[in-house]
PDB file of N, CA, C and O in Angstrom:
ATOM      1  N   UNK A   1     -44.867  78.365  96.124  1.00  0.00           N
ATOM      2  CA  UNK A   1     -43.882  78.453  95.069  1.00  0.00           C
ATOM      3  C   UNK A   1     -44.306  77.532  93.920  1.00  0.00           C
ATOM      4  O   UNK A   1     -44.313  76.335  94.206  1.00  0.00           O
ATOM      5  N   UNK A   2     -44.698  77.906  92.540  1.00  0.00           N
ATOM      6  CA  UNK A   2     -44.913  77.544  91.736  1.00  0.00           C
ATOM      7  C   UNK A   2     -43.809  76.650  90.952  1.00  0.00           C
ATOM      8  O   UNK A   2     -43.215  77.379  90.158  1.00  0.00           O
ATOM      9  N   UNK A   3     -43.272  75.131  90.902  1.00  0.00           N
ATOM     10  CA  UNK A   3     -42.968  74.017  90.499  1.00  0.00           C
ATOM     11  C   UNK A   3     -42.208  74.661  88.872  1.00  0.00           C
ATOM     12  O   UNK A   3     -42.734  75.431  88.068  1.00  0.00           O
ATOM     13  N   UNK A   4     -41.188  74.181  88.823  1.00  0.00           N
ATOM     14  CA  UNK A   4     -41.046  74.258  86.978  1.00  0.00           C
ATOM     15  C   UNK A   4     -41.732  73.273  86.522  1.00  0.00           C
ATOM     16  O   UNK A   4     -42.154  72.348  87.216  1.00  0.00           O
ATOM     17  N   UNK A   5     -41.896  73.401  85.302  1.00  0.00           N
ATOM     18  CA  UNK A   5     -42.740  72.031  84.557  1.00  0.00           C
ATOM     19  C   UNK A   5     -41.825  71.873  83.648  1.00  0.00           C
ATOM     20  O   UNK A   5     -41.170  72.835  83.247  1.00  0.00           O
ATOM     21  N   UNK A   6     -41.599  70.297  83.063  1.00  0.00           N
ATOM     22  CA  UNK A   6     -40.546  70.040  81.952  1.00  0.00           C
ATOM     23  C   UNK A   6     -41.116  70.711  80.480  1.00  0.00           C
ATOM     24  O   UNK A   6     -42.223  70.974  80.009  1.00  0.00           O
ATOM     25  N   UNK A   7     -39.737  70.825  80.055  1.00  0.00           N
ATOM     26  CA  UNK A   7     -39.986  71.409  78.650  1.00  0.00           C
ATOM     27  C   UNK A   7     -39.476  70.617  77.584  1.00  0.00           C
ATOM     28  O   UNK A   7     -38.394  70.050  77.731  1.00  0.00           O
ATOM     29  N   UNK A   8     -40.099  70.514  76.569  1.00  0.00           N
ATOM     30  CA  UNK A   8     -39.754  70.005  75.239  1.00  0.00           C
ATOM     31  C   UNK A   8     -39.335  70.891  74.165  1.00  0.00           C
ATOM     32  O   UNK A   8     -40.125  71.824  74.018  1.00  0.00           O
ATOM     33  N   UNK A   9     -38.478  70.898  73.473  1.00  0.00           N
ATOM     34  CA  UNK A   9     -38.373  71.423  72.220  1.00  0.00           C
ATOM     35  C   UNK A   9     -37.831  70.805  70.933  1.00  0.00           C
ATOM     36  O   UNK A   9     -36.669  70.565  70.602  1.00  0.00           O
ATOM     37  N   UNK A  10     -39.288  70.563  70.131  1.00  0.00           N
ATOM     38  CA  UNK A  10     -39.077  70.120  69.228  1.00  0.00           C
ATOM     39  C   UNK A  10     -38.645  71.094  67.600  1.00  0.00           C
ATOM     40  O   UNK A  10     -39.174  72.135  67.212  1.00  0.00           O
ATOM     41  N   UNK A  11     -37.543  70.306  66.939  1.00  0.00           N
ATOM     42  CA  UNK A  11     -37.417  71.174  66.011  1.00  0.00           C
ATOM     43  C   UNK A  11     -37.372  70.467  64.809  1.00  0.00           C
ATOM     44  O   UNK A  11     -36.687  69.465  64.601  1.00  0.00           O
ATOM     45  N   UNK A  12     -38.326  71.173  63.810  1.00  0.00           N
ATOM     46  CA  UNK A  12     -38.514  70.133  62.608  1.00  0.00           C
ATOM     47  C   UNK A  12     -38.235  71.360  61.588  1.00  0.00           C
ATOM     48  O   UNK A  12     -38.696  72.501  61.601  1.00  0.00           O
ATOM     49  N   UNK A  13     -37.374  70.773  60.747  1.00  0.00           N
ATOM     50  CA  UNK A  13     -37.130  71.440  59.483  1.00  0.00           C
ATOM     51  C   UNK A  13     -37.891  71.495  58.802  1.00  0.00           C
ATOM     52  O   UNK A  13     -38.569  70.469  58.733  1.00  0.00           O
ATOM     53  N   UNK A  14     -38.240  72.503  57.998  1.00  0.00           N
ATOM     54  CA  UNK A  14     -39.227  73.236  56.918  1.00  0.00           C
ATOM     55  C   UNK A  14     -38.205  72.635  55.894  1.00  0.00           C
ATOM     56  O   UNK A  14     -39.036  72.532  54.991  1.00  0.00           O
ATOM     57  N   UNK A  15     -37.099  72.174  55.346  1.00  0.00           N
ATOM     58  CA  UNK A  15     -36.496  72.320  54.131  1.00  0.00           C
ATOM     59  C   UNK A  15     -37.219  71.376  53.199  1.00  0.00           C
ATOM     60  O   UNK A  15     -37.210  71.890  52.080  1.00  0.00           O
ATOM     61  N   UNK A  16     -37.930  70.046  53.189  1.00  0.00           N
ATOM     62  CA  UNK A  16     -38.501  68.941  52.943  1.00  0.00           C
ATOM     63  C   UNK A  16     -40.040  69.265  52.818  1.00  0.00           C
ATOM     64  O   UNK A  16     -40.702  70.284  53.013  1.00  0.00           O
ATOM     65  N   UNK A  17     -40.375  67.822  52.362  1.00  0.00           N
ATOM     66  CA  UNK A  17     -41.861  68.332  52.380  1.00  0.00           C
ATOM     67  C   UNK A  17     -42.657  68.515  53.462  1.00  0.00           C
ATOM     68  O   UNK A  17     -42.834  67.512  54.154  1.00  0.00           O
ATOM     69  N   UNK A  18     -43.147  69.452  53.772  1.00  0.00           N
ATOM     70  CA  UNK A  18     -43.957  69.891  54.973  1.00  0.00           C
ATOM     71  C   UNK A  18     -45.581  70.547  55.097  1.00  0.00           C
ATOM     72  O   UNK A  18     -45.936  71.132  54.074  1.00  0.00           O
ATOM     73  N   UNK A  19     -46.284  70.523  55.881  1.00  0.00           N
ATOM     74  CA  UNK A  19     -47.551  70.716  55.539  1.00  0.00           C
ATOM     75  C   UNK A  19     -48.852  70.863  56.744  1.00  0.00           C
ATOM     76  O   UNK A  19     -49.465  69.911  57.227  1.00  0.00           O
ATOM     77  N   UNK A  20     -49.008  71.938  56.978  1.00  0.00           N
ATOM     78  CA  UNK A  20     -49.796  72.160  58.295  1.00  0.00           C
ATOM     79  C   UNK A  20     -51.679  71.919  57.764  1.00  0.00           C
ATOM     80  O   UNK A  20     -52.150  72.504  56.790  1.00  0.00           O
ATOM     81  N   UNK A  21     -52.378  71.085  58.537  1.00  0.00           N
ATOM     82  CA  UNK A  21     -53.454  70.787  57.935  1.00  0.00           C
ATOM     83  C   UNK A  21     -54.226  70.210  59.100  1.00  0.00           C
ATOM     84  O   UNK A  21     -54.047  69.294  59.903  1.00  0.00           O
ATOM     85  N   UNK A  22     -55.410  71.362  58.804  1.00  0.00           N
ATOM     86  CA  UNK A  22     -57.064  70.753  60.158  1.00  0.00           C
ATOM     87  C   UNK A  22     -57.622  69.740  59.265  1.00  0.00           C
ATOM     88  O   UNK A  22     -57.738  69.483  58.066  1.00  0.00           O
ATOM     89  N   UNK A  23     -57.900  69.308  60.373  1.00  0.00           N
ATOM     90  CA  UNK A  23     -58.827  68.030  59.908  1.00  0.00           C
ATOM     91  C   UNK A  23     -60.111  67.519  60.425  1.00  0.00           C
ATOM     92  O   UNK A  23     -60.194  66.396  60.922  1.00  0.00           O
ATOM     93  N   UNK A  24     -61.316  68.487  60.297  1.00  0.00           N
ATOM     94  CA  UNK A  24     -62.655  68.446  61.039  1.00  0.00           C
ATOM     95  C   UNK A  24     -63.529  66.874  60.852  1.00  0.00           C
ATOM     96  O   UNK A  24     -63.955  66.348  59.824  1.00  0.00           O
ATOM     97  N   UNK A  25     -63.567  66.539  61.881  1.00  0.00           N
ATOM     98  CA  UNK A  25     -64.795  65.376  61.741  1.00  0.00           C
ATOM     99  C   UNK A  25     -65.739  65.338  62.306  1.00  0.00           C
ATOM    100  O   UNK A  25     -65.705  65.559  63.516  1.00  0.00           O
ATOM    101  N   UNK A  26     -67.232  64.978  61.510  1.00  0.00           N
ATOM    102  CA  UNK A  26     -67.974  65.159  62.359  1.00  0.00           C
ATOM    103  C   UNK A  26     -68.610  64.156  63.489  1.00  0.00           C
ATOM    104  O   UNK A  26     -69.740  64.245  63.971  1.00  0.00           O
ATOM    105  N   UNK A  27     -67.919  63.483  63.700  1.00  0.00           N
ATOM    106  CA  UNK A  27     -68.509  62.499  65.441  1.00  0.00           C
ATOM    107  C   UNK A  27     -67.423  63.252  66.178  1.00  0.00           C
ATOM    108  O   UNK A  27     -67.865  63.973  67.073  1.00  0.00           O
ATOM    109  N   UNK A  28     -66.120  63.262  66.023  1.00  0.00           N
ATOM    110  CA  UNK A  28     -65.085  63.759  67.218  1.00  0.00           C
ATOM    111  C   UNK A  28     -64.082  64.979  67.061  1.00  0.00           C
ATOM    112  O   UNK A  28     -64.026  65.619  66.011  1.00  0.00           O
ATOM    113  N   UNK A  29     -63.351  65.243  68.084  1.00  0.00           N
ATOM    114  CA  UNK A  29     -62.940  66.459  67.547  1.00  0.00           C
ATOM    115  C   UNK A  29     -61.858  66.489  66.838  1.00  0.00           C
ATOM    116  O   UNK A  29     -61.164  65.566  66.411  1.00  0.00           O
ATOM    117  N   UNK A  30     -61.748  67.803  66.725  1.00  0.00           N
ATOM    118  CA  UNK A  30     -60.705  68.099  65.113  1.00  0.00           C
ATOM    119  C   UNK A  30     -59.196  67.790  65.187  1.00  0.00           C
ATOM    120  O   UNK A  30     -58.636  68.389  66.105  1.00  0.00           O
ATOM    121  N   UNK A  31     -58.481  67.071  64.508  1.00  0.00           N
ATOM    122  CA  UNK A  31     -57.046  67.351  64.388  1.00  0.00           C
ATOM    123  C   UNK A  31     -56.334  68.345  63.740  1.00  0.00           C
ATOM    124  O   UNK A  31     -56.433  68.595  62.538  1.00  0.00           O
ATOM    125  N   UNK A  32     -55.614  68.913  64.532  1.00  0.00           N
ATOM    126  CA  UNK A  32     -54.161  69.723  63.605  1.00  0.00           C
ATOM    127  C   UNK A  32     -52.935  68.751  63.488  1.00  0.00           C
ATOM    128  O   UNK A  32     -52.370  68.264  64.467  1.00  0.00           O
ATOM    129  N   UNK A  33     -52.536  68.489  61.992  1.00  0.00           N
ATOM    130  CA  UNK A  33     -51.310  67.969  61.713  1.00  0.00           C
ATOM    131  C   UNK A  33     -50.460  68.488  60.960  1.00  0.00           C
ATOM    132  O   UNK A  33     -50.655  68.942  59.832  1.00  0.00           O
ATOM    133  N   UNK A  34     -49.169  68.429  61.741  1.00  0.00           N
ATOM    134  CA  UNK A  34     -48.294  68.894  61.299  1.00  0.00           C
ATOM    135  C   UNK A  34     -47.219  68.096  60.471  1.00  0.00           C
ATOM    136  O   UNK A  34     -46.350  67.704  61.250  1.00  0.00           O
ATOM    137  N   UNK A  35     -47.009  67.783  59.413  1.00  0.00           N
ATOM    138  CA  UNK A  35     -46.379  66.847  58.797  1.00  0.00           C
ATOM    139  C   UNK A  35     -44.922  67.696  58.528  1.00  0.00           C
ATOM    140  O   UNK A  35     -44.975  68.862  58.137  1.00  0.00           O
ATOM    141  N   UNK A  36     -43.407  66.903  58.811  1.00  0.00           N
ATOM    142  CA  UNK A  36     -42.094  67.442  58.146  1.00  0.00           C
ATOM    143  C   UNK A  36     -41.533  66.120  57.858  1.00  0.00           C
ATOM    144  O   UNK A  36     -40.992  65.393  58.691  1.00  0.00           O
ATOM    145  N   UNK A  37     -41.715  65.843  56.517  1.00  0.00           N
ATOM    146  CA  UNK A  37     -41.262  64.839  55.645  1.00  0.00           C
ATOM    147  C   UNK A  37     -41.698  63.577  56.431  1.00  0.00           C
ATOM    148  O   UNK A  37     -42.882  63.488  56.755  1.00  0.00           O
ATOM    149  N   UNK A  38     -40.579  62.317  56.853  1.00  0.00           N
ATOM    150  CA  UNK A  38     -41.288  61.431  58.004  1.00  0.00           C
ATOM    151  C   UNK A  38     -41.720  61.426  59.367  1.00  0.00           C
ATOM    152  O   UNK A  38     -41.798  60.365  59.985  1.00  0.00           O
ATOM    153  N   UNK A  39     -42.130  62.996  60.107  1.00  0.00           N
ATOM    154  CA  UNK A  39     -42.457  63.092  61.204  1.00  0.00           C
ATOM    155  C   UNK A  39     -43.757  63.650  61.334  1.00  0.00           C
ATOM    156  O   UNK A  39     -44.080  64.017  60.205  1.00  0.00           O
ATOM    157  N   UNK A  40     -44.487  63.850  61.987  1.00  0.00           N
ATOM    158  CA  UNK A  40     -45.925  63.890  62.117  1.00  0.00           C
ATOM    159  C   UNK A  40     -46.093  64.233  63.545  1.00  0.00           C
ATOM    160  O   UNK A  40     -45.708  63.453  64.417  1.00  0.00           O
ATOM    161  N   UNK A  41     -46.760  65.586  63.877  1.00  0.00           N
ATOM    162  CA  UNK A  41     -46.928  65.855  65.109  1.00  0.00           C
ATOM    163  C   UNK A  41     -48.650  66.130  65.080  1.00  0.00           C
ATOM    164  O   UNK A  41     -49.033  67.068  64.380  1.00  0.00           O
ATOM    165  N   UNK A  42     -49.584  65.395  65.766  1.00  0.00           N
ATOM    166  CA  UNK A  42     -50.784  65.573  65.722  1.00  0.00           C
ATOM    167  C   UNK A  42     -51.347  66.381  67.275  1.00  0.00           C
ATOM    168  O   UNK A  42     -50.846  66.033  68.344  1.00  0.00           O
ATOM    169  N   UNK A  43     -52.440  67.482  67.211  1.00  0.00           N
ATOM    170  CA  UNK A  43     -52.993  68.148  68.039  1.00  0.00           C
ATOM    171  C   UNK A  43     -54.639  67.752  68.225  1.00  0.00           C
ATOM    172  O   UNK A  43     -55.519  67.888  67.375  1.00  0.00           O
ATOM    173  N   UNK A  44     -54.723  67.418  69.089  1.00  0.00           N
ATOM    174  CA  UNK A  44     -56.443  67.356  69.384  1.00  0.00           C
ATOM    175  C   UNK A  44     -56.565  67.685  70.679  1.00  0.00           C
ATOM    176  O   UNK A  44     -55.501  67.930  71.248  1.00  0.00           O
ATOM    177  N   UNK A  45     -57.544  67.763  71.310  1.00  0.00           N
ATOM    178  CA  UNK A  45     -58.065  68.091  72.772  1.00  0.00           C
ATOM    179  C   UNK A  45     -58.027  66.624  73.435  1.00  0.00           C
ATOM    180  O   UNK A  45     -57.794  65.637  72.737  1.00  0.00           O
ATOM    181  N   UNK A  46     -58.232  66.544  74.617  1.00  0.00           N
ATOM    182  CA  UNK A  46     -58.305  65.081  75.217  1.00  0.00           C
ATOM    183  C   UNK A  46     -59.384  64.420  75.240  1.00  0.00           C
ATOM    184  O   UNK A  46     -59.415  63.300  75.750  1.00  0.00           O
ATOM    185  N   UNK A  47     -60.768  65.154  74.536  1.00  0.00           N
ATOM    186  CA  UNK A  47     -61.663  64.097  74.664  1.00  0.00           C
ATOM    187  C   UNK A  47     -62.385  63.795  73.207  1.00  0.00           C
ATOM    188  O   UNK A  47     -62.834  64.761  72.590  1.00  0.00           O
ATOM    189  N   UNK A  48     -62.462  62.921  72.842  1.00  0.00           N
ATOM    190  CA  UNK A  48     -62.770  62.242  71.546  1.00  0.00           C
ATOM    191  C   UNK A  48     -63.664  62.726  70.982  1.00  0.00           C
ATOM    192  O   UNK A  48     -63.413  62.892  69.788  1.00  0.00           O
ATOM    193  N   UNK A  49     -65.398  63.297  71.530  1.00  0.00           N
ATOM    194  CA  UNK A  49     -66.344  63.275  70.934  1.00  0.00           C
ATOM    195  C   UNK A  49     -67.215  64.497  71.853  1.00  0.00           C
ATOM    196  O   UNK A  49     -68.397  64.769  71.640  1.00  0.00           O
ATOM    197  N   UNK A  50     -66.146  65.318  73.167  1.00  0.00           N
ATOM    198  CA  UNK A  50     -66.454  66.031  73.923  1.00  0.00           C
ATOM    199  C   UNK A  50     -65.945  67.494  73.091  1.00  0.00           C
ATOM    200  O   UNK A  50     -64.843  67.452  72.544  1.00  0.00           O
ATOM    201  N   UNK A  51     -66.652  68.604  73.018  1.00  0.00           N
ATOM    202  CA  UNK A  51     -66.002  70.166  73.248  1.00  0.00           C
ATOM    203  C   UNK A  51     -65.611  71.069  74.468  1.00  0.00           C
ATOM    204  O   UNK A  51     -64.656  70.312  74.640  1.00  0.00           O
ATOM    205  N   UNK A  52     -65.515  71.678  75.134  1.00  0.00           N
ATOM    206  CA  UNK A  52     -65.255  72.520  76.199  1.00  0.00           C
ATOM    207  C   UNK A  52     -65.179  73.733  75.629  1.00  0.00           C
ATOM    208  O   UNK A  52     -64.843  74.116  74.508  1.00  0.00           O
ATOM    209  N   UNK A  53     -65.681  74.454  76.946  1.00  0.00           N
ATOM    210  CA  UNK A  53     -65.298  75.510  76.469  1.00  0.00           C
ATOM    211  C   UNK A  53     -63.804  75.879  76.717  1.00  0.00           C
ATOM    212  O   UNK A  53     -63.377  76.761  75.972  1.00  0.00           O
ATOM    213  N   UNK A  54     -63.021  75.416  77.537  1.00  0.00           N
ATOM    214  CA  UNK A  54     -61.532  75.058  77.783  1.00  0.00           C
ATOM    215  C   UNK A  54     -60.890  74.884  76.375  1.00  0.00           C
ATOM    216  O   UNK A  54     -60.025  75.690  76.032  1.00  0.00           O
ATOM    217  N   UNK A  55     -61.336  73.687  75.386  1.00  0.00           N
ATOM    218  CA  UNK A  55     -61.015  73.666  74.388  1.00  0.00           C
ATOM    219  C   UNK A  55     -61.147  74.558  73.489  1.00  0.00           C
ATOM    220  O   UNK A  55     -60.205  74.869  72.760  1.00  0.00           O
ATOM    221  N   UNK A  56     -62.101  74.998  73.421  1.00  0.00           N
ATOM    222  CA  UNK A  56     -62.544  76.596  72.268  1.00  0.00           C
ATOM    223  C   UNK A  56     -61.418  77.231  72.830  1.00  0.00           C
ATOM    224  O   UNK A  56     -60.436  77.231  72.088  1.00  0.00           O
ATOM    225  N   UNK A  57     -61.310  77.655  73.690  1.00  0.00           N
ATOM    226  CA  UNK A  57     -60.235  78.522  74.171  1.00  0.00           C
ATOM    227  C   UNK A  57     -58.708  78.204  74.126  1.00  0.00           C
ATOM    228  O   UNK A  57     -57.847  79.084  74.117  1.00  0.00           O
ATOM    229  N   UNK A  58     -58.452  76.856  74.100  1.00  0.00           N
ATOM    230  CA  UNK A  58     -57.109  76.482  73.705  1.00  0.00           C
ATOM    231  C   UNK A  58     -56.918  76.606  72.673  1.00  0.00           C
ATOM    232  O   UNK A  58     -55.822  77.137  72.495  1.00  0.00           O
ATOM    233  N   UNK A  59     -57.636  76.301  71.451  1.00  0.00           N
ATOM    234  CA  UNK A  59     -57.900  76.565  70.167  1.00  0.00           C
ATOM    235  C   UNK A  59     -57.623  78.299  69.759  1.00  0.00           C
ATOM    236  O   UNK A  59     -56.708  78.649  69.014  1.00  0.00           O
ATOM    237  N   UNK A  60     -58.294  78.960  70.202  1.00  0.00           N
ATOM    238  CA  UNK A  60     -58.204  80.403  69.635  1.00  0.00           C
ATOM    239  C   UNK A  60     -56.713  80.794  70.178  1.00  0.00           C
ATOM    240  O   UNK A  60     -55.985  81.602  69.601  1.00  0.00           O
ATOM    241  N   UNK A  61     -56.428  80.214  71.174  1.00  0.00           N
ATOM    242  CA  UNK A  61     -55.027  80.747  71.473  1.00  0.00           C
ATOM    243  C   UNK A  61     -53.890  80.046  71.118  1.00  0.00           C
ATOM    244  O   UNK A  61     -52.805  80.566  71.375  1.00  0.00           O
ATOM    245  N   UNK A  62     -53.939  78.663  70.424  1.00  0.00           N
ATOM    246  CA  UNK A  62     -52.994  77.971  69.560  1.00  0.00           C
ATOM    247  C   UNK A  62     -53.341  78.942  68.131  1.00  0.00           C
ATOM    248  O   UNK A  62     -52.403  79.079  67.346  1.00  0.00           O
ATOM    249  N   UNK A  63     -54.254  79.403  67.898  1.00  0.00           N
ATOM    250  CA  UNK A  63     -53.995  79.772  66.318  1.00  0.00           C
ATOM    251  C   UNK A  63     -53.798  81.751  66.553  1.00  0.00           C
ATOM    252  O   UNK A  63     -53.269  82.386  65.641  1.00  0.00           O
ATOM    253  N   UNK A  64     -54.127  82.238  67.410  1.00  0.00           N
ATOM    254  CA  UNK A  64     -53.171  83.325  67.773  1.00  0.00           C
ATOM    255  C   UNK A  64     -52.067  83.598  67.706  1.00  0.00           C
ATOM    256  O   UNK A  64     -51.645  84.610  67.145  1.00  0.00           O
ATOM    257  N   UNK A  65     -51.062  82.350  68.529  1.00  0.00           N
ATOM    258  CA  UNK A  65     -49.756  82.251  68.598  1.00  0.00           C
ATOM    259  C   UNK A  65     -49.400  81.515  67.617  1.00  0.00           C
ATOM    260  O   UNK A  65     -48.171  81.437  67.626  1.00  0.00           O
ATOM    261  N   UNK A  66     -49.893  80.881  66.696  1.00  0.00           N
ATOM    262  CA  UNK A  66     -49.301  80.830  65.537  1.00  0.00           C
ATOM    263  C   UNK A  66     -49.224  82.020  64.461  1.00  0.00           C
ATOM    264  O   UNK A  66     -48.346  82.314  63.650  1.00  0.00           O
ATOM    265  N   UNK A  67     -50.291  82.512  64.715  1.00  0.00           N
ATOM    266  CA  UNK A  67     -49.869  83.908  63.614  1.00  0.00           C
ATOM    267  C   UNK A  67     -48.958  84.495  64.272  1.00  0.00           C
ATOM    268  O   UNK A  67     -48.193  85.118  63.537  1.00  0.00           O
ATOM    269  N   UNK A  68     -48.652  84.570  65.675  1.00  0.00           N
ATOM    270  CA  UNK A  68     -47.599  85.525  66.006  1.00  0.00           C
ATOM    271  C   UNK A  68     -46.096  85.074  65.716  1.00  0.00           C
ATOM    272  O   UNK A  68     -45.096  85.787  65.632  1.00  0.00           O
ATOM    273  N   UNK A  69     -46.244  83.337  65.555  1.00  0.00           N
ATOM    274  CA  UNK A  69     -45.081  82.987  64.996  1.00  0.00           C
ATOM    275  C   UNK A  69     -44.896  83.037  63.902  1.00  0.00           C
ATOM    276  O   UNK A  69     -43.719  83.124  63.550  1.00  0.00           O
ATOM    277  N   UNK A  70     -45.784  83.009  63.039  1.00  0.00           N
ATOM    278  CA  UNK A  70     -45.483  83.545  61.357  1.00  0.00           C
ATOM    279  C   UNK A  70     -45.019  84.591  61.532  1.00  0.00           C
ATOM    280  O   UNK A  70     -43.794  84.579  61.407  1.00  0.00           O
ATOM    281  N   UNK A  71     -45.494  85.652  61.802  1.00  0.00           N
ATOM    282  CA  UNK A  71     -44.794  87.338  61.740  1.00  0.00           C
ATOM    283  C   UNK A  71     -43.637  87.071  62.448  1.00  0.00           C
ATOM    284  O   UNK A  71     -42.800  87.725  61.825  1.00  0.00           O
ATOM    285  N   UNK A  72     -43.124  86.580  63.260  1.00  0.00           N
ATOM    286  CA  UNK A  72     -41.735  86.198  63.708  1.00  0.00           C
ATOM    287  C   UNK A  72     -40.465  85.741  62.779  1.00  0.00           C
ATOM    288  O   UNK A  72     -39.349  86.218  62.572  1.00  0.00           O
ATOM    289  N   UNK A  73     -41.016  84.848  62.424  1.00  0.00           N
ATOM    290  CA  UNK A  73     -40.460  84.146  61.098  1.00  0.00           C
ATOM    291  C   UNK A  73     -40.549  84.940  60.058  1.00  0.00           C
ATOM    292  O   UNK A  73     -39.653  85.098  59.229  1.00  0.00           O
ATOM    293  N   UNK A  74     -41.405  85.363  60.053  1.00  0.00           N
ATOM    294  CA  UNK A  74     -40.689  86.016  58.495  1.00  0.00           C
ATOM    295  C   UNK A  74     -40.063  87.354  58.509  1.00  0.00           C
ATOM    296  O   UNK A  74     -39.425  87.689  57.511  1.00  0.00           O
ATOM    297  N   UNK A  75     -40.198  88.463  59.885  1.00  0.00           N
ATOM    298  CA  UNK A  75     -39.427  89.353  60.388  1.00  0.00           C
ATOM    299  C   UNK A  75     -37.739  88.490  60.703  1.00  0.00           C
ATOM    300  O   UNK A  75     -36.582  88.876  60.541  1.00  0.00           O
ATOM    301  N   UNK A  76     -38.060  87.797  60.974  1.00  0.00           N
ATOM    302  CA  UNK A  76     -36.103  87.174  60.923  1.00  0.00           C
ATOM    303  C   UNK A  76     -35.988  87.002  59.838  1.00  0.00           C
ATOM    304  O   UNK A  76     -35.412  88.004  59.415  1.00  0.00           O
ATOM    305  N   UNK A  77     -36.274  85.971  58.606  1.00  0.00           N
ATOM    306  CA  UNK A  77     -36.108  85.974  56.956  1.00  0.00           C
ATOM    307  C   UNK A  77     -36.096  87.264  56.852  1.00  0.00           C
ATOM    308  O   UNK A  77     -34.937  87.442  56.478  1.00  0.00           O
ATOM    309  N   UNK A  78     -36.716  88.602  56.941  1.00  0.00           N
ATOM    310  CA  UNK A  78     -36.411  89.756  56.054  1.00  0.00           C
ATOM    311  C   UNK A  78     -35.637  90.742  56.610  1.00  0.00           C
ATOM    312  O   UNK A  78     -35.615  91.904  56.204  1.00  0.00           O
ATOM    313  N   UNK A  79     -34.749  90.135  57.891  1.00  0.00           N
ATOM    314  CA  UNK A  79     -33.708  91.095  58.761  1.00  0.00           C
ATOM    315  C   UNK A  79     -34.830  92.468  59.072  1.00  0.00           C
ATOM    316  O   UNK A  79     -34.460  93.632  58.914  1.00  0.00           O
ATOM    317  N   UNK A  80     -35.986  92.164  59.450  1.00  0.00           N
ATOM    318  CA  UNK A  80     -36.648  93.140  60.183  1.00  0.00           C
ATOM    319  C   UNK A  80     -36.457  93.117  61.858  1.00  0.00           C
ATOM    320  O   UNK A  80     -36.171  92.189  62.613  1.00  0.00           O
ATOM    321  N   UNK A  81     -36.762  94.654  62.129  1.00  0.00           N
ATOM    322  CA  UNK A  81     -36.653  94.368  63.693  1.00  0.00           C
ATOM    323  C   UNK A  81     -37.984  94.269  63.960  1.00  0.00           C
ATOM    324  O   UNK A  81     -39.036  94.649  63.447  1.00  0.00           O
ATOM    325  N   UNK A  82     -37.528  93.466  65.190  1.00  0.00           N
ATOM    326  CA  UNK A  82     -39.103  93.102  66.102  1.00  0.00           C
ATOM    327  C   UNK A  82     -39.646  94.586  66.469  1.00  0.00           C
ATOM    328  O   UNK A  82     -39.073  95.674  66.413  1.00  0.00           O
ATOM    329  N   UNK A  83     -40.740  94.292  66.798  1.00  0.00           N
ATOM    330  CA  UNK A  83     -41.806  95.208  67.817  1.00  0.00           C
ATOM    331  C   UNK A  83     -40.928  96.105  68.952  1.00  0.00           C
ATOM    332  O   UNK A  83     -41.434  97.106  69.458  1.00  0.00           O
ATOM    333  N   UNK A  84     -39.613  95.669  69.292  1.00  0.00           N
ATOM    334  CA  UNK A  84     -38.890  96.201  70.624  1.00  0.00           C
ATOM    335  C   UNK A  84     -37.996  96.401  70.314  1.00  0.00           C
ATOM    336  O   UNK A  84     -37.197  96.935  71.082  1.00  0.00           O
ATOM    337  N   UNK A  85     -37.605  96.035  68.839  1.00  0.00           N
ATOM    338  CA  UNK A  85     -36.056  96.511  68.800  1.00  0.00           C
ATOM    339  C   UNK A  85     -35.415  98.265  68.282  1.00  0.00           C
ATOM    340  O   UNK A  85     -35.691  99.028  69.207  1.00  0.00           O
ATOM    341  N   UNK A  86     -35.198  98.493  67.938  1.00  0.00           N
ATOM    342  CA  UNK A  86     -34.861  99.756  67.209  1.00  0.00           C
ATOM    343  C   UNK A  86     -33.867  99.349  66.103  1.00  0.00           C
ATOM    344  O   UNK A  86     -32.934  98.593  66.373  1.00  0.00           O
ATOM    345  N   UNK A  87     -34.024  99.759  65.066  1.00  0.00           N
ATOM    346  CA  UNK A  87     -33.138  99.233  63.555  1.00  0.00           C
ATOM    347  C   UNK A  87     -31.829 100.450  64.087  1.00  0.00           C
ATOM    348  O   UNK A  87     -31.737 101.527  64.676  1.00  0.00           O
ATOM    349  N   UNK A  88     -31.033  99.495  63.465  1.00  0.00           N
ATOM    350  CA  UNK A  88     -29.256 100.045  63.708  1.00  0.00           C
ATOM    351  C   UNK A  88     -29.023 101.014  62.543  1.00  0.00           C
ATOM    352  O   UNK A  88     -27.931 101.565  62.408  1.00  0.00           O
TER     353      UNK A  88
END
C-alpha cells in the first residue's frame, strides 16, 4: 500500500509585481525563480555542479506542466471550457 505523502499548497498572487525567470550558470545548475512582490520561491535540482539525467527529465516535465497551467489559466479568465467539459 502506497503511503500518502504531505502536500503543500502554496498560493501567491499575481496582482503585484511578479516575475518568472531562469537563471543559467555556468559552474552549477540553473535556477527557476519565481518572484510575487516580497516572496521568492527558487527551483534547482539537488546537486550544485551535478546534471542527471533524472534532472533533464524533471526539467522537461516542470516546463510541460507549466504550459499546461498557462492554458488553464487563461481558459478560466476567458470562461472557456476545458478539454472535458461541454459548453452550456
Amino acid at each position: 500500500m502506497k503511503r500518502p505523502r504531505p502536500v503543500s499548497v502554496i498560493t501567491l498572487k499575481s496582482s503585484g509585481p511578479f516575475s518568472a525567470k531562469s537563471h543559467p550558470y555556468p559552474r552549477r545548475t540553473p535556477v527557476l525563480a519565481l518572484d510575487f512582490d516580497a516572496i521568492s520561491v527558487l527551483v534547482t535540482t539537488s546537486h550544485s555542479n551535478q546534471i542527471t539525467p533524472a534532472d533533464v527529465t524533471f526539467a522537461r516535465e516542470l516546463a510541460k506542466e507549466a504550459a499546461a497551467f498557462a492554458v488553464a489559466v487563461e481558459r478560466m479568465f476567458r470562461s472557456l471550457p476545458t478539454p472535458t467539459e461541454t459548453p452550456k
